[in-house]
C-alpha positions in Angstrom: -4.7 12.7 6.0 -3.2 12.5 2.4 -3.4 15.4 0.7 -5.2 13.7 -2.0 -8.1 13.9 0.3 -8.3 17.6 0.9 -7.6 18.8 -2.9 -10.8 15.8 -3.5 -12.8 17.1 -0.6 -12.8 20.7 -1.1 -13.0 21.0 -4.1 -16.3 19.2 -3.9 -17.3 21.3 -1.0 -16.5 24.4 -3.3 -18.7 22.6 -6.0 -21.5 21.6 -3.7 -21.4 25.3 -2.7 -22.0 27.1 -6.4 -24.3 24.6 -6.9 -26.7 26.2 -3.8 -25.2 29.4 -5.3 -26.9 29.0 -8.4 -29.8 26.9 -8.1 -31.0 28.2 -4.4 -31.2 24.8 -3.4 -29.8 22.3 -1.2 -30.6 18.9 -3.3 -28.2 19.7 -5.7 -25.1 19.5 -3.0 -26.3 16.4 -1.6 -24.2 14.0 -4.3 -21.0 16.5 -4.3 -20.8 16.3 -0.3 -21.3 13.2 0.1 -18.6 12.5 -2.5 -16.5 15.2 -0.7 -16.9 13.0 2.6 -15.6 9.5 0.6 -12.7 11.4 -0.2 -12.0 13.0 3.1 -12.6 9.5 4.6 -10.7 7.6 2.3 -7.6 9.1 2.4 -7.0 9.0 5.8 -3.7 8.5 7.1 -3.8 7.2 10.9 -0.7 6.9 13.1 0.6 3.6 13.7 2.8 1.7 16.3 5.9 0.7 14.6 7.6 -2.3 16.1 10.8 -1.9 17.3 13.2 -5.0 17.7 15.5 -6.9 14.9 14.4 -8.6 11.9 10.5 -8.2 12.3 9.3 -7.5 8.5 5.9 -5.3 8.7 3.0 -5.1 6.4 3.3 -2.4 3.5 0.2 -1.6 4.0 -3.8 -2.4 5.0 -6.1 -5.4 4.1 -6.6 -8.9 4.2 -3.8 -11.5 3.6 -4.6 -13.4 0.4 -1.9 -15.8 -0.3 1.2 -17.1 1.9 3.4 -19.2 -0.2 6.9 -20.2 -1.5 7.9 -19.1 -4.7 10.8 -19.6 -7.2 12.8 -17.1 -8.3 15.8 -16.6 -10.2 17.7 -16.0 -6.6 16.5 -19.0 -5.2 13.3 -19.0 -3.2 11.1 -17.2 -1.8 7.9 -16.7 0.3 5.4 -14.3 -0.8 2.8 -13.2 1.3 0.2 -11.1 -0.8 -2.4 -8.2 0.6 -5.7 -7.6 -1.1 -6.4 -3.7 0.0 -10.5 -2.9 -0.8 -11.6 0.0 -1.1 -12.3 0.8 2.2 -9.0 -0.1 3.6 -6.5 2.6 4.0 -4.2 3.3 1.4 -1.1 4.8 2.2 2.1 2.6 2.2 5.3 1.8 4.3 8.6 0.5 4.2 8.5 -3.0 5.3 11.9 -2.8 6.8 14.2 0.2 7.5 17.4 0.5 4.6 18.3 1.6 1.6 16.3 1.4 -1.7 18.4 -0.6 -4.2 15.7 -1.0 -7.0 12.8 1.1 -7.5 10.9 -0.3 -11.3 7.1 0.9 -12.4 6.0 -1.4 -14.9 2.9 -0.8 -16.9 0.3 -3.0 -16.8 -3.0 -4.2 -16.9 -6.1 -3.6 -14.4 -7.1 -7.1 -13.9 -8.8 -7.9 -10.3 -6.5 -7.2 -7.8 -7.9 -10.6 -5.9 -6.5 -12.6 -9.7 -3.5 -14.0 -9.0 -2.6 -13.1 -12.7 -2.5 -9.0 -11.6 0.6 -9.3 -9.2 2.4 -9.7 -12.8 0.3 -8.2 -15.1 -0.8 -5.5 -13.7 0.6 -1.9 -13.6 3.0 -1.7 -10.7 5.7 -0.1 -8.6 8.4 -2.9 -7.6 10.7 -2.0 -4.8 13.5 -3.9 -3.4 15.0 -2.7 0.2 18.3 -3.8 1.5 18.1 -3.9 5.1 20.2 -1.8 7.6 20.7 -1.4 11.1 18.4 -3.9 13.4 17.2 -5.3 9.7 20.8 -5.7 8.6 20.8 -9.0 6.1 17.9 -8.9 4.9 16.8 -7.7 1.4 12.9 -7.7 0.5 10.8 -6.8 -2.4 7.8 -5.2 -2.2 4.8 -4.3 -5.0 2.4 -1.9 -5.6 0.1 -3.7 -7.9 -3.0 -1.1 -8.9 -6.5 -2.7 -9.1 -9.6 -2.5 -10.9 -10.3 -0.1 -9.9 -6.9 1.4 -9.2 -5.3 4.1 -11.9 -2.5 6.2 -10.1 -0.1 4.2 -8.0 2.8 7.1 -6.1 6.1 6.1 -4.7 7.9 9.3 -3.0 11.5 8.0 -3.3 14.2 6.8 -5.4 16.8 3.9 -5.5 19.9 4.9 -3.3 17.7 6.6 -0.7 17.1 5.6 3.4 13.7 4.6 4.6 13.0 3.5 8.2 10.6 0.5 9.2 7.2 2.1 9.2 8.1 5.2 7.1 5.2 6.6 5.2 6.4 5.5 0.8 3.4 6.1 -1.1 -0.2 5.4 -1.8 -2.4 3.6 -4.3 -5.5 5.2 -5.0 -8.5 2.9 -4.6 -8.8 -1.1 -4.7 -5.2 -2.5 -4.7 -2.9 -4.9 -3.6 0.4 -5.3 -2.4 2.4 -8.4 -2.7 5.9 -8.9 -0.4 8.6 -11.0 -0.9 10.7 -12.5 1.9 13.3 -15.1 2.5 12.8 -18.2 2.6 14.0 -18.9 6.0 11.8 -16.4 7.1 9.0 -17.4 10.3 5.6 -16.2 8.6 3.5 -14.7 11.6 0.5 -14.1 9.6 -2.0 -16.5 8.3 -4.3 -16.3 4.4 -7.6 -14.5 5.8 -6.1 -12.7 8.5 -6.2 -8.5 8.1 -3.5 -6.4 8.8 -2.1 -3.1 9.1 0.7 -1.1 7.0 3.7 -0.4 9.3 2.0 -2.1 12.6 1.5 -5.7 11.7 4.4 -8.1 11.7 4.1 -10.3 9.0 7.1 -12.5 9.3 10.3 -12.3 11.2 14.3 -13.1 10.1 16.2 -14.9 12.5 
């Protein structure tokens, strides 16, 4: 679990608890435990099978693919393959490949619908590009954190220059969300819009 969910989940518990305290009555914890069960539920963190092999590209995280197309970009194209996370998806994120961070850019934003295309670029959001290394050596993706509606805190545990491995635990973003990823072009999509994935287990595409 994150520890988001324990500091949320006991702290409820504690609140639940002088509210029995003072009132001599169990209605008044119902609402605060079963807020402090959301909490403890929601920010699970679950183990994962990482797959091991060269250039597979995995999800950065949980949900429903949204949106699997080419775009343009000033380095030529692209394909993006885009992640809506609801609120009952987990939320914790991973490295899409194993490397070395070369860009790590929050941008503030807006909190439009994370299902709008419009939010993957107006909305607050962590961009991070990884240069890949080792059995992902060649490849360079780019990966958002794009907060939702109802999305306020998005946290990225690393900094440009650092190594993450394929998998590897990043960040989280608290509540509904999304996460778009950028691939090459010549990349072999193995995902298809409506399908649901999972962060660091699902192979979304593959480099030859």
């Amino acid at each position: 679990m994150v520890r988001d969910g324990y500091i949320y989940g006991f702290s409820l518990l504690a609140v639940a608890a002088a509210l029995v305290w003072l009132t001599g009555s169990w209605r008044w914890a119902v609402a605060p435990v079963l807020l402090a069960g959301f909490f403890l539920w929601f920010f699970r963190d679950p183990h994962r099978a990482i797959p091991s092999g060269d250039g597979f590209i995995v999800s950065p995280g949980d949900g429903r693919v949204t949106e699997a197309t080419l775009i343009a970009t000033p380095d030529g194209p692209r394909q993006r393959i885009s992640i809506f996370l609801s609120v009952f998806d987990v939320h914790v994120n991973r490295a899409p490949i194993g490397g070395i961070l070369s860009k790590v850019r929050y941008k503030a934003g807006k909190y439009l619908n994370a299902m709008n295309p419009d939010s993957a670029e107006h909305n607050e959001q962590n961009i991070v590009t990884v240069r890949g290394e080792g059995p992902d050596a060649g490849i360079e993706v780019t990966f958002k954190q794009i907060a939702g509606l109802l999305a306020r805190r998005i946290v990225f545990n690393f900094g440009e220059g650092q190594a993450v491995t394929r998998g590897q635990r990043v960040g989280l973003i608290k509540f509904g969300s999304r996460v778009d990823i950028i691939v090459p072009a010549a990349a072999e999509l193995r995902v298809q819009v409506g399908q649901r994935v999972k962060g660091g287990e699902s192979i979304l595409a593959a480099v030859p």
